[in-house]
C-alpha positions in Angstrom: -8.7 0.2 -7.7 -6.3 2.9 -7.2 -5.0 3.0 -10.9 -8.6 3.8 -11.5 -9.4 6.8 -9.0 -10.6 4.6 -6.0 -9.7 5.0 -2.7 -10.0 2.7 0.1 -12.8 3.1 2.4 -13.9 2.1 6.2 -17.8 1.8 6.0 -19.6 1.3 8.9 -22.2 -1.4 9.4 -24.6 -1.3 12.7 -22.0 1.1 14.3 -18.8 -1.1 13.4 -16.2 0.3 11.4 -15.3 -3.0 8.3 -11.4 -2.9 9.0 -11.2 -5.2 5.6 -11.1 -2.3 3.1 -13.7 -4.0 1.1 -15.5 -0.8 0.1 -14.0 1.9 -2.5 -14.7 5.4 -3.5 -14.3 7.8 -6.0 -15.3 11.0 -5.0 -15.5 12.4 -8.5 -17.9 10.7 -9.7 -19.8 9.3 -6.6 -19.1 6.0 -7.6 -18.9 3.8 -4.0 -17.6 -0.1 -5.0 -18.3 -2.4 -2.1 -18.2 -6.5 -1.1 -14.9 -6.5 -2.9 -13.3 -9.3 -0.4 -10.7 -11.6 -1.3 -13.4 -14.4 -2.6 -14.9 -11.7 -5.0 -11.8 -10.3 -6.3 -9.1 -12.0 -8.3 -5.9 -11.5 -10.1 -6.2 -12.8 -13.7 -2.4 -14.7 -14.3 -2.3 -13.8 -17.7 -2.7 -10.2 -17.9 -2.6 -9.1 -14.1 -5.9 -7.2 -14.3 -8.6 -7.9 -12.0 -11.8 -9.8 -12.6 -14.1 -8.7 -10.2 -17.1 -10.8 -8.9 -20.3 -10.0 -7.3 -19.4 -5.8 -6.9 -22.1 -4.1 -5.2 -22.3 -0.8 -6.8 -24.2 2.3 -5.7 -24.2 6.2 -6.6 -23.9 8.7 -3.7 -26.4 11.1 -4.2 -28.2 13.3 -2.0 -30.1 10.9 0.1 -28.9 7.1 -1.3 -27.8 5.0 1.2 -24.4 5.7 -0.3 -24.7 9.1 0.6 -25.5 8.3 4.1 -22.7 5.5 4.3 -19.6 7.7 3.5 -21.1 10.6 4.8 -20.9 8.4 8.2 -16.6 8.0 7.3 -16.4 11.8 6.4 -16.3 11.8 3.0 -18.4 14.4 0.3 -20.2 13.2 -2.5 -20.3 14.9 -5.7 -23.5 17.4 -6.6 -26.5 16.0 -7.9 -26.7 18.7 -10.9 
């Protein structure tokens, strides 16, 4: 996720920070990846690239839940305009 502008993020769910890294943010573009544990998430043997199953993925924008979520972890999100 890195090699594509994603960074790791601690989301919190009913006040408890996820200390599996399962969620991931780009700030540029809003973009907020999430449910990416190890049984959604696998290394293809061939090519090493990453097949990713069952992504949750949300836009932060003024007043999404994404917005709310990293705003909770101290992150920005991009402006709407």
């Amino acid at each position: 996720m890195a090699d594509m502008g994603f960074i790791p993020v601690q989301l919190r769910y009913d006040g408890v920070i996820d200390d599996g890294y399962f969620a991931y943010y780009r700030q540029e573009t809003g973009v907020l990846v999430h449910d990416l544990h190890d049984e959604n998430v696998v290394r293809m043997q061939e090519t090493g690239e990453l097949a990713v199953i069952d992504p949750f993925i949300t836009l932060a924008r003024t007043g999404t839940w994404a917005a709310l979520k990293i705003a909770e972890v101290g992150f920005s999100h991009p402006s709407d305009g």
